[in-house]
C-alpha positions in Angstrom: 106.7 -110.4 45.4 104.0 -112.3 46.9 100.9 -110.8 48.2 101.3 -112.4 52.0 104.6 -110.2 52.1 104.8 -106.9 54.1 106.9 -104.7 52.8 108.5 -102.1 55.6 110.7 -99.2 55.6 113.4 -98.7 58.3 113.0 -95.0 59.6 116.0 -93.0 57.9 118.2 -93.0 61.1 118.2 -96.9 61.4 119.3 -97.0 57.8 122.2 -94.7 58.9 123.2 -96.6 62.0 123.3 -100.0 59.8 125.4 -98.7 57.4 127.8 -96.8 60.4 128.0 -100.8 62.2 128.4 -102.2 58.5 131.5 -99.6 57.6 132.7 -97.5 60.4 133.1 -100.9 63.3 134.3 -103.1 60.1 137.6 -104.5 62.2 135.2 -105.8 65.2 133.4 -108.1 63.0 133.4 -111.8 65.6 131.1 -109.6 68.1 128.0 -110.6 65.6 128.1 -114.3 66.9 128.0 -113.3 70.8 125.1 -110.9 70.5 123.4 -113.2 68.4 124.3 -116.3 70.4 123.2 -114.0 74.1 120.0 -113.3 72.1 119.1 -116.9 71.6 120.1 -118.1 75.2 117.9 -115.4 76.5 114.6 -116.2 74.8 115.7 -120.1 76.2 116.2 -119.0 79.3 113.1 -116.7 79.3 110.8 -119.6 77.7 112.4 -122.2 80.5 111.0 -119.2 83.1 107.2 -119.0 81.9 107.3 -122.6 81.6 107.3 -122.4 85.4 104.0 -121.5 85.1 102.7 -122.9 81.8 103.8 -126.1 80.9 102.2 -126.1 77.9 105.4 -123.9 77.2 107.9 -126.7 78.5 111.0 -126.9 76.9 112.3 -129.5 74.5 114.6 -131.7 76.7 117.5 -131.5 74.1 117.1 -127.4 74.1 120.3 -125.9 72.8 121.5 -122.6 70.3 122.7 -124.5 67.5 125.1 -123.2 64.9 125.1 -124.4 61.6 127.4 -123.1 58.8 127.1 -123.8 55.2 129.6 -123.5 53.0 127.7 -124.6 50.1 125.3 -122.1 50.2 127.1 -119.4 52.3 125.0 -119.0 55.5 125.6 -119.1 59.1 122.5 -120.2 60.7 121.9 -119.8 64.5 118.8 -121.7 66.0 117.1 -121.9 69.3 114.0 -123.3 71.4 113.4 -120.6 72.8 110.6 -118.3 73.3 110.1 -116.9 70.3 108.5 -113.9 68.5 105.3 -113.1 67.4 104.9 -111.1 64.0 104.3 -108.3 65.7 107.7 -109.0 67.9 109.7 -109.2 65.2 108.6 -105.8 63.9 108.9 -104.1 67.0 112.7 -105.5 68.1 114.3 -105.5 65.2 112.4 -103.1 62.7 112.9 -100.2 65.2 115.8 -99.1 67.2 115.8 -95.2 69.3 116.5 -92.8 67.1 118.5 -90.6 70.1 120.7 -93.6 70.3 121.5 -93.2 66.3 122.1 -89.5 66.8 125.0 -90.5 69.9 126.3 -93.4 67.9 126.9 -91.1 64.4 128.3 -88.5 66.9 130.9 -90.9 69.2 132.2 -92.2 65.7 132.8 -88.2 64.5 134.5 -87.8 67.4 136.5 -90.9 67.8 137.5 -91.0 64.1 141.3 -90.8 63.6 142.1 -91.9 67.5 143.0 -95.7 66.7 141.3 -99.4 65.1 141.4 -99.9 69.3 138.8 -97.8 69.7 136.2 -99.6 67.6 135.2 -102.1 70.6 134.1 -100.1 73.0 131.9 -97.6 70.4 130.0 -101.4 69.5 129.8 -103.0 73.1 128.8 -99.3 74.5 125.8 -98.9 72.2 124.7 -102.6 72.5 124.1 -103.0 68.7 122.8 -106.3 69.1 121.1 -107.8 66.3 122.3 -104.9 64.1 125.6 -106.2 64.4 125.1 -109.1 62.0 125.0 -106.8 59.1 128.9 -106.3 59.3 129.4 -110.0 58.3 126.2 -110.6 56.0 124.6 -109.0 53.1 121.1 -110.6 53.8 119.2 -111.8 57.2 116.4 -113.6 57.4 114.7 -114.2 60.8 111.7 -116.9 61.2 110.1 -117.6 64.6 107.3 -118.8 66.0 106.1 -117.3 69.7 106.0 -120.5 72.5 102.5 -121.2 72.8 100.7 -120.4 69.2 101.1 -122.4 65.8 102.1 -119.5 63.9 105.7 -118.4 62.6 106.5 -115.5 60.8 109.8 -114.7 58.8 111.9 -111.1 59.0 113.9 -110.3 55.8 116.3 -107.3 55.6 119.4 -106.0 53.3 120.3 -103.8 55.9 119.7 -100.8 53.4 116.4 -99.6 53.8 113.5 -101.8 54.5 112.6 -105.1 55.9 110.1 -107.6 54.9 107.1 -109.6 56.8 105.7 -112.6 55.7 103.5 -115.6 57.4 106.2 -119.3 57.1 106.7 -122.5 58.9 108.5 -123.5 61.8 107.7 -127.4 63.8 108.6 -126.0 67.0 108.6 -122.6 69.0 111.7 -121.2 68.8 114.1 -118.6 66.2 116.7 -119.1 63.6 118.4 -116.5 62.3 120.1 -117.1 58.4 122.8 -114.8 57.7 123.8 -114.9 53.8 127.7 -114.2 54.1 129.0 -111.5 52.5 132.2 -112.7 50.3 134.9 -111.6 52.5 133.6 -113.6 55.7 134.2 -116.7 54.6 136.7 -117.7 57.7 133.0 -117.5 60.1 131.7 -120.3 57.8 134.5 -122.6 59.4 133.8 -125.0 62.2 136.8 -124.1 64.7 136.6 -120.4 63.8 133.1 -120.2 65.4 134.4 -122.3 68.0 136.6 -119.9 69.2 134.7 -117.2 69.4 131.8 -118.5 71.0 134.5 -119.8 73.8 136.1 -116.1 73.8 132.6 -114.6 74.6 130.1 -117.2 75.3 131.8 -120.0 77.6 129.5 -119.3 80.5 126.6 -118.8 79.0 124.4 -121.8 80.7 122.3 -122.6 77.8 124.8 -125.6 76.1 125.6 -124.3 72.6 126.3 -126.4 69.9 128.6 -126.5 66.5 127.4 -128.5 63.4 130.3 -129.4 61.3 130.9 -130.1 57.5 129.7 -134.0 58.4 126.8 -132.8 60.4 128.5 -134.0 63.7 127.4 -131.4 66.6 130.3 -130.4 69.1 129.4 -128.7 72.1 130.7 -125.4 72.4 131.0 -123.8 75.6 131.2 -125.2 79.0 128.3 -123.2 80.8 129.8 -122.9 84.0 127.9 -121.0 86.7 131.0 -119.0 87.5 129.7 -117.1 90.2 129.1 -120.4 92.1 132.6 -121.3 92.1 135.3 -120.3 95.0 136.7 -117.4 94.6 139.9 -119.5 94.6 139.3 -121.4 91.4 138.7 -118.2 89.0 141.1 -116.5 87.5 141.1 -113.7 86.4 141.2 -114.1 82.6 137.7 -115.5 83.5 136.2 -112.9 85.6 137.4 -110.7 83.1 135.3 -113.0 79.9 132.1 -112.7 82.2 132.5 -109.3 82.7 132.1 -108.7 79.0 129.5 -111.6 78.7 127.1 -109.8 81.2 128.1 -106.4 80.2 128.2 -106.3 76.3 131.7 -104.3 77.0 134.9 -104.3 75.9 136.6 -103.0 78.7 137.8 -104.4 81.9 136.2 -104.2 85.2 137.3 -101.5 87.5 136.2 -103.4 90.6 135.1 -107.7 90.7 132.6 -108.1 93.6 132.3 -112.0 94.5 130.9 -113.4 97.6 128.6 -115.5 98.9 126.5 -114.7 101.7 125.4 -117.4 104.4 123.3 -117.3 107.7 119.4 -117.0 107.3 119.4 -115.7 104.2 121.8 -117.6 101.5 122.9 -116.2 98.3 125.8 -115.7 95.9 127.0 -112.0 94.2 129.0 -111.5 91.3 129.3 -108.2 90.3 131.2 -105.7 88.3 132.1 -101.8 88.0 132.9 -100.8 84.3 136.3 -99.1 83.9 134.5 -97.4 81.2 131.5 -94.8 80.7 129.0 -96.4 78.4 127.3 -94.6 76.2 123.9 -94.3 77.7 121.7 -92.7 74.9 119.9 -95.8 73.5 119.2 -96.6 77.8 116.1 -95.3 78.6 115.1 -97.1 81.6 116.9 -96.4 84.6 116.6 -99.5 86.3 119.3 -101.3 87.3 120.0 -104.6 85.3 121.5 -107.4 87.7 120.1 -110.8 86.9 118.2 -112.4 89.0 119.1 -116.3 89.2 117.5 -119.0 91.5 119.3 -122.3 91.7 121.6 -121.5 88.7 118.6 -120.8 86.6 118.1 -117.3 85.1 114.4 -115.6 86.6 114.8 -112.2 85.2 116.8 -108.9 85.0 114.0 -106.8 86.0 114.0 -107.5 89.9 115.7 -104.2 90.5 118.6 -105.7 93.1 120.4 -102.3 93.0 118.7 -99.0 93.1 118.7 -96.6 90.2 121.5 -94.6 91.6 123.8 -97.7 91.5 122.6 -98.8 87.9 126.3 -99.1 85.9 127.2 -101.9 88.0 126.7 -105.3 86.4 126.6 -108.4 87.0 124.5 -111.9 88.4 122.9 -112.6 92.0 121.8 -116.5 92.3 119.8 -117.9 95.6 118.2 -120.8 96.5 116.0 -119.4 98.9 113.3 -118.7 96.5 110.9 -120.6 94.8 111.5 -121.4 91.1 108.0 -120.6 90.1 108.3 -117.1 91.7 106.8 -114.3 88.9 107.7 -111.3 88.6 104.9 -109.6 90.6 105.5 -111.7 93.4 109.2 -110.6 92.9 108.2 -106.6 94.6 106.5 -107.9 97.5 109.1 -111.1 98.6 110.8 -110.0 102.0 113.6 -112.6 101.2 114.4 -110.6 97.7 113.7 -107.3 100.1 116.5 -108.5 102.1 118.7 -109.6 99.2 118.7 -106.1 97.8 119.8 -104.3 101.0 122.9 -106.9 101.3 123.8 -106.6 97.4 123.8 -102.4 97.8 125.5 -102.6 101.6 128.2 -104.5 100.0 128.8 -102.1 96.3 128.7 -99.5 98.9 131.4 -100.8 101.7 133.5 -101.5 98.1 133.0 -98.0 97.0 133.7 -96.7 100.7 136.7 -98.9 100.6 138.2 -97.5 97.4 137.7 -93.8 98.0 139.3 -93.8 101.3 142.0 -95.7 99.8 145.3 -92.8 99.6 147.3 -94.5 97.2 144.8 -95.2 94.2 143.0 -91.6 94.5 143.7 -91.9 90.9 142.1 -94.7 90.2 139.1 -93.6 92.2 138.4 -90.2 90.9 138.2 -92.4 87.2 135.4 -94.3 88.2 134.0 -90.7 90.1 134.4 -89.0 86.6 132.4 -92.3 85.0 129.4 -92.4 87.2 129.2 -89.8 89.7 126.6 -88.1 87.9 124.2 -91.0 88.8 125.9 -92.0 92.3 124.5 -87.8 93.1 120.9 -89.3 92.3 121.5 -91.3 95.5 121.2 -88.1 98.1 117.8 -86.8 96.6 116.1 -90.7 95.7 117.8 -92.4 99.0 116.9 -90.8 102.2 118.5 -94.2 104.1 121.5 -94.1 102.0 122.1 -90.5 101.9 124.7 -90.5 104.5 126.8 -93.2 103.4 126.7 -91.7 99.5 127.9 -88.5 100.7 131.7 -89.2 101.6 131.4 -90.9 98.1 131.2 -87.8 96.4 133.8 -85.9 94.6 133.8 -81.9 93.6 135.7 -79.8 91.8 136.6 -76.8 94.2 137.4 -72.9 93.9 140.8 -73.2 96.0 142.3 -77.1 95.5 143.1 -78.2 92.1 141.7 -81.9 90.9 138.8 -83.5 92.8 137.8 -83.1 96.6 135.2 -84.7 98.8 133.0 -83.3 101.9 135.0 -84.9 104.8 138.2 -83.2 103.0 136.4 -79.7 103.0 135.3 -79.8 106.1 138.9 -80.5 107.3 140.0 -77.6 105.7 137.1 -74.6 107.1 137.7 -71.7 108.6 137.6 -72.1 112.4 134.3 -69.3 112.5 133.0 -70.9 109.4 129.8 -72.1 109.9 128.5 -73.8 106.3 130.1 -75.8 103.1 129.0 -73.5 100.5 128.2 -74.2 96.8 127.7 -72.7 93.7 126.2 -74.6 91.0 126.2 -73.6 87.1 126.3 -75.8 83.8 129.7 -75.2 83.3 133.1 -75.6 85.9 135.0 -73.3 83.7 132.5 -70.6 84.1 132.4 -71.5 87.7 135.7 -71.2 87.9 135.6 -66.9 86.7 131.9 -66.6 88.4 131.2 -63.2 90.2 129.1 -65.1 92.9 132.8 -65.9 94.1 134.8 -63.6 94.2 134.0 -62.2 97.8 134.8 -65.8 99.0 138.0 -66.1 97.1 139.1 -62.9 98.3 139.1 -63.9 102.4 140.1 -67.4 101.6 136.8 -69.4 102.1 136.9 -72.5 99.4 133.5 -73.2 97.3 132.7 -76.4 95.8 131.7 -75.9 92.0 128.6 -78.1 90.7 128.5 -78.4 87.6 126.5 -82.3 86.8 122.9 -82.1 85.8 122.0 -83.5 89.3 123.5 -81.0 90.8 121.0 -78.2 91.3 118.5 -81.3 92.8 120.8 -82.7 95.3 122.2 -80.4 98.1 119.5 -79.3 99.4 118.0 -82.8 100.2 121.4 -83.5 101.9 121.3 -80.4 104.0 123.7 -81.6 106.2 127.0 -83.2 106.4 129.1 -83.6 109.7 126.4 -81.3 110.8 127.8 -78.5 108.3 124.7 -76.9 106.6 125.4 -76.6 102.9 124.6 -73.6 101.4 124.5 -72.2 98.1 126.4 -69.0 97.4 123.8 -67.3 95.1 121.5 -67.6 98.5 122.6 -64.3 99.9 122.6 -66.5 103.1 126.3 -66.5 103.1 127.5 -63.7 106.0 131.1 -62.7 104.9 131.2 -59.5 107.1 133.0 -61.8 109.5 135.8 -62.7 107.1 137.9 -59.5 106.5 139.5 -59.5 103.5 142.5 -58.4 102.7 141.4 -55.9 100.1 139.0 -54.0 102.1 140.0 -50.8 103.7 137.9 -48.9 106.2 134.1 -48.8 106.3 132.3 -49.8 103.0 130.5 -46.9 101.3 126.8 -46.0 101.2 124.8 -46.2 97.7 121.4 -45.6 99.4 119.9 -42.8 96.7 121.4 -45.3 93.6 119.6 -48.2 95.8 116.5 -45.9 96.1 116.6 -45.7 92.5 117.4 -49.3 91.1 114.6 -50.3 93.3 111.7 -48.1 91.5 113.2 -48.6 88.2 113.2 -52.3 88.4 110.1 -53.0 90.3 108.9 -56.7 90.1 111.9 -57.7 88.2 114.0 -58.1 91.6 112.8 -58.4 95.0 115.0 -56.1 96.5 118.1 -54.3 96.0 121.0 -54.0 98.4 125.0 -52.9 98.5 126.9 -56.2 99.0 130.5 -56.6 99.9 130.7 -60.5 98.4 132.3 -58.8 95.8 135.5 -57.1 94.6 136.0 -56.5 90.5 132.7 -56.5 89.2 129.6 -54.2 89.9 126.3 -56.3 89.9 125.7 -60.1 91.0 122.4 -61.7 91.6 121.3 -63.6 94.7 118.3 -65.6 95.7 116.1 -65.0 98.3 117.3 -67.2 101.7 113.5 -69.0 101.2 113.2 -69.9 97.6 115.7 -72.4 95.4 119.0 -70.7 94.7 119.6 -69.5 91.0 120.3 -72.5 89.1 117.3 -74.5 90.0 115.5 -70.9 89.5 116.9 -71.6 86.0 115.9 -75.3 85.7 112.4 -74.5 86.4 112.1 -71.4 84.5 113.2 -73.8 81.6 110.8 -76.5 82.5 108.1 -74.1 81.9 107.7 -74.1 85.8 107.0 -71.8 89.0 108.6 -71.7 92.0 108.3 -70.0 95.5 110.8 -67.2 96.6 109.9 -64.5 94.2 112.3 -62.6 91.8 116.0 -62.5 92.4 117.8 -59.9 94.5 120.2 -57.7 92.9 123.6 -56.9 94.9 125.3 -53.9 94.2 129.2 -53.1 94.5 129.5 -49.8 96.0 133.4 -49.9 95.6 133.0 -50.6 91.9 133.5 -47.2 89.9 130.7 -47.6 87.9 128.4 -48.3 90.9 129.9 -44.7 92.8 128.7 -42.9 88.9 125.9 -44.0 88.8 124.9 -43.5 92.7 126.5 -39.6 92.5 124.0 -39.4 89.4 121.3 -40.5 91.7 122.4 -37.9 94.2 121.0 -35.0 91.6 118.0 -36.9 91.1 119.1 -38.3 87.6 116.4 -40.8 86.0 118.5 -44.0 85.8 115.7 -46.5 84.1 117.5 -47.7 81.5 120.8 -48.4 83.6 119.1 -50.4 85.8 117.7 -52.7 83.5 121.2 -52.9 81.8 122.3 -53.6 85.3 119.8 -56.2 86.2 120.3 -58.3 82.3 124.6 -57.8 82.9 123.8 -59.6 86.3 121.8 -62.5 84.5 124.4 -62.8 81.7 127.6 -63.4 84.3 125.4 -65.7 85.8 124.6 -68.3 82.6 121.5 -66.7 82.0 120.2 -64.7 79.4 119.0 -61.2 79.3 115.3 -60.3 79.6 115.3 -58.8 75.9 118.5 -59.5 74.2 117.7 -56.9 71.7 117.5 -54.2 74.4 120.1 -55.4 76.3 122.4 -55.4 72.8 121.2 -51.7 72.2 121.9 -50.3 75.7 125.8 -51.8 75.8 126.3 -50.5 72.0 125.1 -47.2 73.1 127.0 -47.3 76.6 130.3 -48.0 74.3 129.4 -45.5 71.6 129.1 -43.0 74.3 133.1 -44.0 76.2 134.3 -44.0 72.8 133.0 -40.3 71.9 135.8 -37.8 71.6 135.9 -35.8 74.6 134.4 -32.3 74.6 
């Protein structure tokens, strides 16, 4: 090997993922050529952008992603104008990829295995494999490109096994090919109207013109680059909304909702967006922003202009103007008050569309689908939107302690007991544990429904909402909740007195709990916690503990069932003066543990319930 080449190793995770796209997505093999081909009209579209600005970076006028098979010597060569990349480009795109996303991908295939050769597309388009992908049709890749602007190209070499190689090479213009070396068995994309039809499947409105070069040499255009989104709504079918939806999205699946509309007055522009039917796989995503492309006068500006907030992020799609300059950049991009007001129409209208479909009886269904998809991230709305909040509320869906399937607020609210003041909430990392939690039973007992939270959002959220319909919402595990004026049907005549086991649990536990009370929010078990009515309720008390963090409101107060029969032993042991140390803290930890936390020593706590059954189980005297 020559002395110019750099020699590099692949971390052992990308080695894995290769050989995953190479074995485990074998039967989706034609998706190679559309990420390769929406590679190359990017860096043309991005090169035509900073021309704007440079013109040293203009453009050849005959700019084009050319594809060139060879039979002869087996490669498939695709070749652009484009921007280009820099050596150290090339090792940063395609000699890295994030390891989390590896981990997800190895683990979706584990768990997909055995469910069906259908499957396959989504796993690929969901994990946006991207230049990876060419590995399930070639044995070798090379990569040479030369950045716009410099003199100097640089060539990219990889097996797909292990390593890649770097070394300095030749190129007359700015631009990138890409040489795959055909394995044996993909000889059918070496053929002229095979490619052909791919690139029309999933590249027709790409608007960079795309080129074939046949056995002759000839050169046959290959798509038709049609700006669909300026077309009438009339003159698209849907065969065609659906090939742009996957063009845009790097999906498989279809669109759950097609937003198209063009907006005229003062401010002129035209939408074309999409809602996945399916949940991506968002490992490999770490940047939150939302991805809509930008276009001005057809041309493609940039897909960092943020035209959806974070919380509206899964929808995708294009928005094209022509009431910005072409030369705009991308700083001038945060502080235009056109692209301000471009932003609040594009979210006003994906919201009315959302509002539209949840209030919509007969496809509740179909609704609570998309819910299940992205209502994790809709939630960020309440807590990053303080204009929206309102109008993302209604939008929500819950799981609930009383109504099977999904519920919303304005459905709750319907449903409250006429002297009930507040929507109340409990939120844990699990609805099934929800579902048996202590911190309800007192409210399932006289009827009063509690939504269960169970998204990672969750504990974040309510308490920026506050509100809704003028309904405070409260969390259970608050202690705020008054159920003295709900009778249930269980109870019978006044609720007894613990106050010498109170006393008692009080000195033992000290600054472990802030106080200790009798509580009748429950009916079959002894202990729950609750948080103090000024501090974050019990799950965000959690969060932060995790996070290494403080938080105001002080320790947790325990509640005390003086119905419960253990409760009325211990308090008639606390009536002789009994020293009851240890049964407190084995109060206080059982209290954690039915609440998704963990004792305060798990040894001790271990000990104390081996002695406690050691001592029921001894033979009576």
């Amino acid at each position: 090997m020559s002395e110019t080449v750099e020699r590099h190793e692949f971390g052992a995770e990308v080695g894995r993922l290769l050989d995953l796209v190479v074995h485990a997505l074998y039967s989706d093999r034609e998706i190679f050529l559309r990420e390769l081909v929406a590679n190359a009209a990017d860096a043309t579209d991005r090169r035509r952008f900073e021309a704007l600005t440079n013109e040293a970076l203009a453009l050849p006028p005959d700019a084009k992603v050319l594809i060139a098979p060879d039979k002869a010597a087996r490669t498939l060569t695709i070749s652009d104008a484009g921007i280009g990349m820099a050596k150290d480009d090339l090792a940063q795109n395609l000699g890295t990829i994030a390891r989390s996303g590896t981990r997800a991908f190895s683990q979706a295939l584990g768990e997909k295995s055995g469910e069906g050769e259908d499957l396959r597309p989504s796993l690929i388009g969901q994990f946006g494999v991207g230049f990876y992908s060419a590995f399930m049709v070639a044995d070798r890749v090379t990569v040479t490109s030369r950045r716009a602007g410099t003199d100097e190209a640089w060539t990219w070499a990889s097996d797909g096994k292990g390593s890649y190689t770097l070394e300095s090479a030749t190129r007359e213009q700015a631009g990138t090919d890409i040489v795959l070396h055909m394995k044996d068995d993909a000889d059918e994309y070496l053929e002229s109207y095979r490619l052909d039809h791919v690139v029309r499947k999933w590249a027709d409105n790409i608007a960079v013109p795309i080129a074939i070069r046949d056995e002759e040499g000839k050169e046959e255009a290959a798509n038709r680059g049609t700006a669909l989104w300026r077309k009438p709504k009339s003159e698209v079918t849907e065969e065609q909304y659906k090939e742009f939806y996957r063009t845009v999205s790097h999906g498989f699946d279809e669109p759950w909702a097609t937003l198209h509309w063009r907006a005229e007055g003062a401010l002129e522009f035209t939408g074309l967006l999409f809602v996945p039917s399916m949940k991506p796989f968002m490992a490999v995503e770490d940047d939150r922003r939302s991805k809509v492309r930008l276009h001005v006068r057809r041309m493609f500006i940039t897909d960092e202009a943020e035209l959806l907030p974070n919380w509206l992020r899964f929808v995708h799609g294009v928005v094209d103007t022509d009431d910005l300059p072409l030369n705009v950049s991308r700083e001038m991009l945060q502080s235009t008050p056109t692209l301000q007001k471009i932003r609040r129409a594009v979210t006003t209208r994906v919201i009315n569309e959302l509002s539209s479909r949840s209030k919509n009886a007969e496809k509740a269904e179909d609704y609570q689908k998309f819910f299940e998809n992205f209502g994790p991230i809709l939630k960020e709305g309440i807590y990053e939107d303080f204009e929206r909040r309102a109008e993302i509320a209604p939008l929500l869906r819950f799981r609930s302690s009383t109504e099977a399937g999904w519920t919303s607020l304005p459905d709750y609210v319907s449903r409250m007991k006429p002297e009930q003041e507040a929507i109340y909430y409990l939120v844990a990392d699990d609805v099934e544990a929800l579902k048996n939690s202590a911190q309800l039973e007192g409210f399932r007992a006289r009827g009063i429904e509690v939504l269960l939270l169970s998204d990672h959002v969750d504990a974040f959220w309510p308490e920026q909402l506050g509100k809704f319909e003028d309904k405070p919402l409260r969390s259970v595990t608050q202690g705020a909740a008054d159920l003295s004026k709900f009778k249930s049907d269980d109870e019978a005549g006044e609720t007894p007195t613990a106050d010498k086991l109170v006393a008692a649990l009080k000195l033992a536990l000290g600054a472990d709990v802030s106080d200790v009370r009798t509580t009748d929010r429950l009916v079959d078990s002894a202990v729950v916690l609750a948080a103090s009515g000024s501090g974050p309720d019990l799950q965000m008390q959690r969060l932060l503990r995790r996070a290494g963090r403080g938080f105001g409101g002080g320790a947790p107060i325990l509640e005390i069932n003086p119905r419960h029969a253990l409760i009325r032993a211990l308090d008639a042991r606390a009536e002789t003066g009994e020293d009851l140390a240890s049964e407190a803290g084995t109060l206080l930890d059982l209290a954690r543990v039915q609440d998704g936390d963990t004792p305060r020593d798990p040894v001790a706590f271990a000990r104390a319930v081996a002695s406690a059954l050691a001592r029921a189980s001894a033979p009576q005297a």
